[in-house]
C-alpha positions in Angstrom: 75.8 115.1 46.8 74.9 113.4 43.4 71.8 110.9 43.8 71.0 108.1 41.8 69.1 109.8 39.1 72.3 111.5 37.6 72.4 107.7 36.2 69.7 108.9 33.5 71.2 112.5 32.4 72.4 110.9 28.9 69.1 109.8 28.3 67.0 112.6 29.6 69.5 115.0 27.7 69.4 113.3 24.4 65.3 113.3 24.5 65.1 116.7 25.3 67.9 117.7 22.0 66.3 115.6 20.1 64.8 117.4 16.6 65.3 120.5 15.7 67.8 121.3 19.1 69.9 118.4 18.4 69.9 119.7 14.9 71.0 123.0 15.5 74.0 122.0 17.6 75.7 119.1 15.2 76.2 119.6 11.8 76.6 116.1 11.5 76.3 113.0 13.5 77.4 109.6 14.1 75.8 106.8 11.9 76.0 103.0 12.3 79.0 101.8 10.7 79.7 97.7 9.5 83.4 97.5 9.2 86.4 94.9 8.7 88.5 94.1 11.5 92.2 95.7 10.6 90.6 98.3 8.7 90.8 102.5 9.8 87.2 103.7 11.1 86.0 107.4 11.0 82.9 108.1 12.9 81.8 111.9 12.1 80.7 114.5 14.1 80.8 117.9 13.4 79.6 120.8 15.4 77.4 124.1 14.8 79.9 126.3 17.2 83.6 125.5 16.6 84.2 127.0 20.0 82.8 124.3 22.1 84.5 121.4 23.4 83.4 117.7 22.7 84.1 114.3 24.1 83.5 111.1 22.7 81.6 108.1 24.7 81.9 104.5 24.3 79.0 102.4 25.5 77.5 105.4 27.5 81.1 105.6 29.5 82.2 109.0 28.9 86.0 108.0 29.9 87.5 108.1 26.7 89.6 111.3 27.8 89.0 115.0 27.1 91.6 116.1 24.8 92.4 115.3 20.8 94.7 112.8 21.4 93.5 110.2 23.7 96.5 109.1 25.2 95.4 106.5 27.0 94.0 105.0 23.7 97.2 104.6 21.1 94.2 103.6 18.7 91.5 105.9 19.3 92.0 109.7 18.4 89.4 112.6 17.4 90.8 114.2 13.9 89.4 117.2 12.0 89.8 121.0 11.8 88.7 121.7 15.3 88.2 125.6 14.2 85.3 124.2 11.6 84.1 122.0 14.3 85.3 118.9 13.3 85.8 116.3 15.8 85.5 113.0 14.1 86.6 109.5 16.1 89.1 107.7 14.6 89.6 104.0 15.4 92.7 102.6 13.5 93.0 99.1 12.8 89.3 97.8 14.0 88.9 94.9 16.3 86.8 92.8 17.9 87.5 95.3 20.9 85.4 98.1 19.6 82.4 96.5 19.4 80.0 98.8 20.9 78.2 102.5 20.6 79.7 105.7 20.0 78.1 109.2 21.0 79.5 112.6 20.5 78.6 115.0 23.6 79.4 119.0 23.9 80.1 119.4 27.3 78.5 122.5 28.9 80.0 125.6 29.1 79.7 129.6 29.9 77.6 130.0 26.4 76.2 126.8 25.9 74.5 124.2 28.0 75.6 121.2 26.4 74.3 118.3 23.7 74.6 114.7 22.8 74.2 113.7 19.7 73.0 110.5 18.6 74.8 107.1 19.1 76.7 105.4 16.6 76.7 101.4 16.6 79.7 100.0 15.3 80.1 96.4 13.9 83.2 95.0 13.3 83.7 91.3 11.2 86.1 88.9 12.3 87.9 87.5 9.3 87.4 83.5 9.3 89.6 82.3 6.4 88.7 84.1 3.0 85.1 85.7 4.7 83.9 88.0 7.6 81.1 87.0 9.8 79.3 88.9 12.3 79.8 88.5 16.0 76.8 88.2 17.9 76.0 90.6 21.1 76.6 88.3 24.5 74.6 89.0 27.4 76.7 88.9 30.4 77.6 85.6 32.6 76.7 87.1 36.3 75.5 90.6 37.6 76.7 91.1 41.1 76.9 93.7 44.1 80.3 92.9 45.3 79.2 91.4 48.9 78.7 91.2 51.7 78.0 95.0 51.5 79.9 95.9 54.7 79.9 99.6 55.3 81.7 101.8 57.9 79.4 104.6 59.4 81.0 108.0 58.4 83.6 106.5 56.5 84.0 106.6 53.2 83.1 103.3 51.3 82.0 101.8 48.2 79.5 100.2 46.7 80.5 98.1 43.2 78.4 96.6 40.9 79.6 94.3 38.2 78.8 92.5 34.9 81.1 90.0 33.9 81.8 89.2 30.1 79.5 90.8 28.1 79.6 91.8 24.2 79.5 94.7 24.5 79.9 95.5 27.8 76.4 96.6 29.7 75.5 100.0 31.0 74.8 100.0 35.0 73.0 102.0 36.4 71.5 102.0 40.2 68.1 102.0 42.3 68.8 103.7 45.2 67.2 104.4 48.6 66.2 108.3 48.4 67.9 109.2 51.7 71.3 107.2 50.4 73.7 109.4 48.5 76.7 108.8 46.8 79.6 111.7 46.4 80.9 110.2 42.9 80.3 107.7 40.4 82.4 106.2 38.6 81.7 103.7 35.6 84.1 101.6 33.4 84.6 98.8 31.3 87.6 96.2 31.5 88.8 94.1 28.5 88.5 90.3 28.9 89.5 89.1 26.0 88.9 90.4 22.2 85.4 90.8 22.4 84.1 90.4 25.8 84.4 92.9 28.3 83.5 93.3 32.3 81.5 96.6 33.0 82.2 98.1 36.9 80.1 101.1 38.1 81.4 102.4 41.5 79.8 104.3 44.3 82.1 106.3 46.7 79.9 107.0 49.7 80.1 108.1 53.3 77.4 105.7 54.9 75.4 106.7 57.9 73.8 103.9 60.3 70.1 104.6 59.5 71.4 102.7 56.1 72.1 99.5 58.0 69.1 97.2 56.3 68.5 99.2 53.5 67.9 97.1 50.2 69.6 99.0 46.6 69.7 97.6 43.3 72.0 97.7 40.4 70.5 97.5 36.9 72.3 96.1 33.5 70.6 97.2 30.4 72.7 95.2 27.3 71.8 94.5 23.7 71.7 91.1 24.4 69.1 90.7 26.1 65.3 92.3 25.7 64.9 93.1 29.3 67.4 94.9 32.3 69.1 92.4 34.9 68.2 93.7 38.0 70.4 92.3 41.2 69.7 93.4 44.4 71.8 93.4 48.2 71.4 94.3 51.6 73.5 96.9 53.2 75.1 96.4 56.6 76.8 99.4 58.1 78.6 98.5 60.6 80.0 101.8 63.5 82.5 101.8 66.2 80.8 101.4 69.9 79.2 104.2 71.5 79.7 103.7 75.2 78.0 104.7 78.3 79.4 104.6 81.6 77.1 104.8 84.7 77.0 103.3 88.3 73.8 101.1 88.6 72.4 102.5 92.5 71.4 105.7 92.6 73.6 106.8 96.2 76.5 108.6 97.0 80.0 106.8 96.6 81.3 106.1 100.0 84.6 104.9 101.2 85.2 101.7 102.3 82.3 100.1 100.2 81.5 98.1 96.9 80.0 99.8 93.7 79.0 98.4 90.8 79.7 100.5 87.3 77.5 99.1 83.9 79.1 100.2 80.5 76.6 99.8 78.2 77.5 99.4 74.6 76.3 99.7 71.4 78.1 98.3 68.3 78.0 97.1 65.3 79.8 94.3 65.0 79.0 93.3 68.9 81.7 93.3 71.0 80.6 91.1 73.7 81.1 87.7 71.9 84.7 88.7 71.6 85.3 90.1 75.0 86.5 93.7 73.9 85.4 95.8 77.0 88.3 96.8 79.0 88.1 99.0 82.4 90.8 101.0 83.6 91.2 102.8 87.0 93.3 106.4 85.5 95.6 105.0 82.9 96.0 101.4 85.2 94.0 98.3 83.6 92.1 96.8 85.7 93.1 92.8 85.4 90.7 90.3 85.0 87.5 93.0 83.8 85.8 92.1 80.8 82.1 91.9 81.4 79.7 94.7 81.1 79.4 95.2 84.8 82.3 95.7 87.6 82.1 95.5 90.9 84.6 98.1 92.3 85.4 98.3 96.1 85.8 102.3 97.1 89.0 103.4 98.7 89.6 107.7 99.5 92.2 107.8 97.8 90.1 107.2 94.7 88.4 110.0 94.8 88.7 111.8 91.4 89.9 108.6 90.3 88.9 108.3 86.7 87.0 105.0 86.0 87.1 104.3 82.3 85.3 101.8 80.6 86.6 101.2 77.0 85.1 99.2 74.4 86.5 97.6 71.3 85.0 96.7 67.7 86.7 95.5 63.8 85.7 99.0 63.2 87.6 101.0 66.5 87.7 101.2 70.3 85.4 103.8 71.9 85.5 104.6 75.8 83.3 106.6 78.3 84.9 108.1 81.7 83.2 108.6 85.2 84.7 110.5 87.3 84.4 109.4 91.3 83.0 111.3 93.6 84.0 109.7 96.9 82.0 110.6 99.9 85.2 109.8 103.1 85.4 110.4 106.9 87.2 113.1 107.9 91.1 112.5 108.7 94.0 114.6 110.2 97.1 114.7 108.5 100.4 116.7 108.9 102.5 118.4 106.0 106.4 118.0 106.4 109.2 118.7 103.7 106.1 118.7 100.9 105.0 115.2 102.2 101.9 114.8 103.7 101.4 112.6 107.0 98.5 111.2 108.1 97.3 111.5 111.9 95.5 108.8 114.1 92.5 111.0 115.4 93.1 109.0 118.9 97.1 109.8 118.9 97.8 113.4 121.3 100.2 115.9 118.7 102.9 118.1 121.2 103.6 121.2 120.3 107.1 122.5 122.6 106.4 126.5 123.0 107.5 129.4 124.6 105.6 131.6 126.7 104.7 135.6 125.5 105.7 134.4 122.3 103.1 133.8 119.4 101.9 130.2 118.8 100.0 128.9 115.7 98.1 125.7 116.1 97.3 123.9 112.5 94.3 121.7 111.7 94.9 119.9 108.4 91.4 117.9 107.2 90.9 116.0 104.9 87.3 114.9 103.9 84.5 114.9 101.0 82.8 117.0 100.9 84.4 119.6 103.3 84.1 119.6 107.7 83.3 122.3 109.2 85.8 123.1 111.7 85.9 124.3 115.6 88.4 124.6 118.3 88.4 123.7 121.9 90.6 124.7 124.9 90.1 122.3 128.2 86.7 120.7 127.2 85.4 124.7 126.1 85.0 125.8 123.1 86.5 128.5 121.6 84.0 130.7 120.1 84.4 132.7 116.4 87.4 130.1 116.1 86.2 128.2 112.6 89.4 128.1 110.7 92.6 125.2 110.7 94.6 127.8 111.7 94.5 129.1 115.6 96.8 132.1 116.4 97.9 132.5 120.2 99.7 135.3 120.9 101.7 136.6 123.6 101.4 133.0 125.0 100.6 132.5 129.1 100.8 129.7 131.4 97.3 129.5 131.8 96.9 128.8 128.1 99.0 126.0 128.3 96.9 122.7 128.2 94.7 120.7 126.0 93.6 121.8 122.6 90.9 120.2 120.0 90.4 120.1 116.9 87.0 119.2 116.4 85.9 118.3 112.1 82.2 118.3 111.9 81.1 115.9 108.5 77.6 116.4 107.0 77.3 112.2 107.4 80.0 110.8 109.7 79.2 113.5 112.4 82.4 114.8 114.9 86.1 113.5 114.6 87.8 114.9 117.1 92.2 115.5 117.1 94.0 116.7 120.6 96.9 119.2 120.4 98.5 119.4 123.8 100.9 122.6 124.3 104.3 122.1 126.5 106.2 124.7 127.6 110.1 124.4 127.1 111.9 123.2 130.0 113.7 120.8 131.4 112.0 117.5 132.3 109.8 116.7 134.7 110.0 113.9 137.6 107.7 112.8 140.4 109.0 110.0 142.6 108.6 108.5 146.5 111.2 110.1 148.0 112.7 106.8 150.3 111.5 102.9 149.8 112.2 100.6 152.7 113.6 97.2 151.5 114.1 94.2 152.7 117.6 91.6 152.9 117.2 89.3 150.4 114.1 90.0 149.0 113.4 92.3 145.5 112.8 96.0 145.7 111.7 98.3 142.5 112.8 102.5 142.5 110.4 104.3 140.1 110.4 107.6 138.8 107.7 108.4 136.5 109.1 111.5 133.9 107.0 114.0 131.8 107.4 112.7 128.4 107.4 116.0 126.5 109.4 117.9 125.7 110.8 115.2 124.3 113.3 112.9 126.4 116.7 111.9 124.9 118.5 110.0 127.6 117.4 108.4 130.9 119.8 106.9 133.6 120.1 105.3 137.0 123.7 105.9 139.2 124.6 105.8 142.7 127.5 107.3 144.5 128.4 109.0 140.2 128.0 105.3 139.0 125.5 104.4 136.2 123.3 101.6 137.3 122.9 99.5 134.1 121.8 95.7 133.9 124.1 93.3 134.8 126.7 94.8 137.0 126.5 93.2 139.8 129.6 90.1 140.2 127.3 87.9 141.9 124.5 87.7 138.9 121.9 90.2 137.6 121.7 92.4 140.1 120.1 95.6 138.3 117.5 95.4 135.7 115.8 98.7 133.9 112.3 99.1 132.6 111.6 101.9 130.1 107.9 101.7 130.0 105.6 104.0 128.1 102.1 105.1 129.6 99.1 104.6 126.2 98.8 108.3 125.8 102.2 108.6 126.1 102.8 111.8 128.4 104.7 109.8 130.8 107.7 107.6 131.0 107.7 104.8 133.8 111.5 104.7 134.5 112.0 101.8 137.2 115.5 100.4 138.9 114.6 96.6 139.5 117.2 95.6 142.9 117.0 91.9 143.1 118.2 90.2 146.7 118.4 93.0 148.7 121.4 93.2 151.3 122.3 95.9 153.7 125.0 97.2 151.2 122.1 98.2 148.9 121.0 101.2 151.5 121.9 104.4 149.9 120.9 107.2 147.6 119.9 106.6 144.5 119.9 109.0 141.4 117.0 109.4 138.5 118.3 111.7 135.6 116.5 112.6 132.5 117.7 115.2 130.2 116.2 116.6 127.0 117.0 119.7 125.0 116.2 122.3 127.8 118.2 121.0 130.6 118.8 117.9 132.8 116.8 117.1 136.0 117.8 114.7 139.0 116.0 113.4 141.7 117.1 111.4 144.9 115.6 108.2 146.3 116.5 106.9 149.2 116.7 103.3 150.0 116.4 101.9 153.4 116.6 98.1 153.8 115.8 95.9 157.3 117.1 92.3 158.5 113.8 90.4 158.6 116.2 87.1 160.2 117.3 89.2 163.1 114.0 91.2 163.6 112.9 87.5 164.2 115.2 86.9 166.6 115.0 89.3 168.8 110.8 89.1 168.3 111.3 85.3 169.5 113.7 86.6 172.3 111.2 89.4 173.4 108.5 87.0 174.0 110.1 83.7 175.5 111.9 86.6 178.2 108.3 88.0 178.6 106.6 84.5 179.2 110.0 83.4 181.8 109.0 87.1 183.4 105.3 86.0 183.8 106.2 82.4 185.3 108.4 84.3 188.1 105.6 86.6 188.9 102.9 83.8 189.2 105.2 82.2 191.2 105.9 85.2 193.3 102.7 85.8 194.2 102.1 82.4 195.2 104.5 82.5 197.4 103.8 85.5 199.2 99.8 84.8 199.4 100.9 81.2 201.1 102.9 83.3 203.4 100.5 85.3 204.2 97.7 82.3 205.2 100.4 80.8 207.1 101.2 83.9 209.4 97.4 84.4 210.1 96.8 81.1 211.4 99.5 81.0 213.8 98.4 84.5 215.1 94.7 83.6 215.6 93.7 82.5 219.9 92.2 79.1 220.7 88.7 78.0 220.9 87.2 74.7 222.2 84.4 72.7 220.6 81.5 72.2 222.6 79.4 71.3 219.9 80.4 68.0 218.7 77.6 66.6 221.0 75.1 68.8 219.7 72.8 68.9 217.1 72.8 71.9 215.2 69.6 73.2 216.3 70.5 73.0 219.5 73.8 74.8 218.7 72.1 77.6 217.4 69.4 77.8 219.8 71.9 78.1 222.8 74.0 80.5 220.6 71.5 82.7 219.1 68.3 84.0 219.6 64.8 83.8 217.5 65.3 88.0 217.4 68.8 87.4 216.2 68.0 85.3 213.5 65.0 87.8 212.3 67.1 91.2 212.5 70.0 89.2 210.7 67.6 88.5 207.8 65.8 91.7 207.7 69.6 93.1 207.3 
């Protein structure tokens, strides 16, 4: 790096060659010169070691080219016998143009550390008619730091100062901040016109952002003028965002609820007055994001999700990534062909086995962080079983049954999944075995069939005819349910008889067939006459009441007869005591003795 202070090496070198040094390495030197314009000019300079090599300056910008020719100059060119150190500056056919001051410097080398030798001003006279008159030194018309002094941090920049129409053209030179450094300099002078001329001295740096408010100047020293022009300006640097992603509450991410991510920003120029903050979930833009804050509702299936928050400047986009760590309940789910499936915890899986064969019961869980898992066999667990893999070998009956799955989660406790084993056979039916019916009325068969294994046709038929809806000529005489218990391990298979007549008495057939075999079962249907079990009820009783009547009526007789027979048979006794009282009567009849004895009885 090259600070500001390199800006003074022609000086500080020419004061310390000055005398006998400067002596020693020139032979001769550059003098002021008054000349015509049109004429050839030949300002000397000779050195004391032919071997070194020289350059020529004009107005302290050394950047008149480094070899004899000057080819970017047709006028200019340095003449002599280089081997007797002779490199005079010739300027052919003067002009107002080369106003200025002229300096001869050795440029350092293996043997020598390099000399300046003292500068040479040159006056040329501008022809006005038959006489020559002097042009007078111009100070310049406006000093400037081209602005505003927008830098990009770690980029490389520059920083231009410039004096505009000078005669001859100022030196520039700068005041810089210590910590600001510059990695070249680079000073020159533009023509205007045949005497005035612009002078540019450019800084290519790399700017950091501690520079942002940092105040430089740029200095013009001319002829014209007694004192330097000093102009000052303010850098900005301006940086692409740094971005920070973060979520604002301190707590584990957990499914099914809200979040809220902050991106905090930093950037120069800002980027919220133009809305540059984008968020995207993995490579998806979120729609409709733009504000330093979301609020993000939490699904499962975004864990690991990548949350990106990405912010834009004029100088670049910047973006900072959080990756989600989603705290779910534990589910159940089921690999088949390479795609996963995902099992209702509340839903009974049927495995179809065969007995003394091996079985292998799988527990797929999915959860975050992991469950811990355990196995149950009827309601009892199944100890040093901790894996979602249970082996069964040489399968028995009494294993058959009801298996759990139990996943144990650090914060959503015990989810529970039931794997029921079936053994392979054919199905399963339970039914009455007869249903009495009545004429006319509606009568429903049901056989209820073990769902699993799996069922893949179900029929009713009678004397080898299917029973399906409709069949009947006279109307709808059949209708079929297919009904489904809720934990579906049973199928409700009904035959729906509607008005019932004697024909309907029979057997009746319930089939179900799956892939190990077909099973049958028989139901028989009786059916009664309710009209005629009237009739004959009605005929029982009015014959019993008509039977009751003729009894009553028999015995009436016959006790009447009886009463009748008794009287006749019965001798006859005279009434005496019509004329007596009935005191008397019983006096005369019985005695006071009589009377007692027949009480005491």
């Amino acid at each position: 790096m090259v600070n500001a202070s390199v800006s003074h090496a022609c000086e500080i070198t020419l004061d310390y060659l000055s005398g006998s040094s400067l002596k020693d390495a020139f032979l001769q030197q550059p003098r002021d010169l008054e000349v015509k314009s049109g004429t050839t000019v030949l300002i000397p300079c000779k050195t004391t070691n032919p071997k070194v090599e020289v350059t020529w300056c004009k107005n302290d910008f050394c950047t008149l080219g480094k070899t004899r020719d000057l080819p970017s100059y047709p006028r200019y060119e340095i003449t002599g016998d280089r081997f007797k150190g002779e490199h005079h500056f010739q300027i052919i056919n003067a002009s107002l143009q080369d106003i200025g001051t002229y300096q001869c410097q050795i440029r350092p080398g293996a043997k020598n550390s390099g000399a300046v030798s003292r500068k040479s001003k040159l006056i040329v006279l501008r022809k006005l008619s038959n006489y020559y008159v002097v042009i007078l030194d111009k100070p310049p018309e406006r000093v400037s730091i081209d602005s505003p002094l927008i830098l990009v941090e770690n980029k490389q920049s520059y920083i231009v100062c410039r004096s505009i129409k000078s005669s001859p053209e100022a030196k520039l030179t700068w005041n810089l901040p210590l910590h600001i450094k510059y990695i070249a300099k680079n000073d020159y002078a533009q023509i205007m016109n045949e005497y005035l001329r612009n002078s540019v001295s450019n800084l290519t740096v790399i700017a950091e952002r501690n520079w942002n408010g940092q105040e430089i100047e740029c200095i013009a020293q001319t002829t014209a003028l007694n004192q330097n022009i000093i102009v000052k300006e303010q850098i900005i640097v301006n940086f692409i965002p740094d971005v920070r992603l973060a979520i604002k509450q301190q707590t584990p991410i957990i499914e099914n609820t809200f979040i809220k991510l902050l991106c905090e920003v930093n950037a120069r120029p800002s980027v919220y007055q133009f809305r540059y903050i984008r968020w995207y979930n993995g490579s998806v833009m979120i729609q409709n994001q733009h504000g330093s804050e979301m609020e993000l509702f939490i699904l499962r299936s975004m864990n690991n999700n990548e949350i990106t928050c990405e912010a834009l400047n004029t100088v670049g986009k910047k973006n900072s990534t959080l990756r989600l760590d989603v705290v779910y309940k534990p589910s159940f789910y089921e690999k088949s062909n390479g795609q996963s499936r995902v099992i209702n915890e509340s839903s009974v899986t049927y495995h179809i086995v065969d007995l003394e064969k091996m079985t292998t019961l799988e527990c797929l869980v999915d959860s975050n962080p992991r469950s811990k898992i355990s196995w149950k066999f009827n309601d009892q667990i199944l100890s040093g079983q901790s894996q979602s893999l249970l082996y069964l070998k040489n399968l028995k009956e009494d294993q058959l049954g009801s298996y759990q799955c139990i996943a144990y989660h650090s914060r959503f406790g015990q989810v529970k999944r039931t794997i029921k084993l079936v053994q392979k056979r054919p199905p399963l039916i339970r039914s009455e075995p007869s249903r009495l019916a009545h004429v006319g009325h509606e009568t429903t068969l049901v056989c209820i069939i073990q769902a699993y294994p799996r069922i893949h046709q179900l029929y009713w038929h009678r004397d080898g005819k299917y029973l399906v809806e409709g069949t009947s000529s006279s109307g709808n005489k059949y209708s079929i349910d297919d009904n489904r218990s809720t934990d579906q391990e049973s199928i409700i298979y009904s035959l729906n008889i509607k008005h019932v007549t004697l024909n309907d008495v029979g057997k009746y057939n319930c089939t179900a067939i799956n892939d190990y075999g077909t099973t049958t079962i028989q139901y028989a249907l009786e059916v009664s006459d309710t009209q005629t079990e009237r009739f004959l009820l009605f005929g029982s009783i009015f014959a019993g009441l008509i039977l009751i009547i003729l009894l009553v009526i028999l015995a009436f007789v016959c006790k009447r007869q009886r009463t009748n027979s008794s009287i006749n048979d019965s001798p006859k006794v005279h009434d005496d005591t019509s004329d007596k009282t009935v005191t008397e009567w019983l006096s005369s009849k019985y005695t006071y003795d009589d009377l007692r004895n027949s009480n005491e009885k």
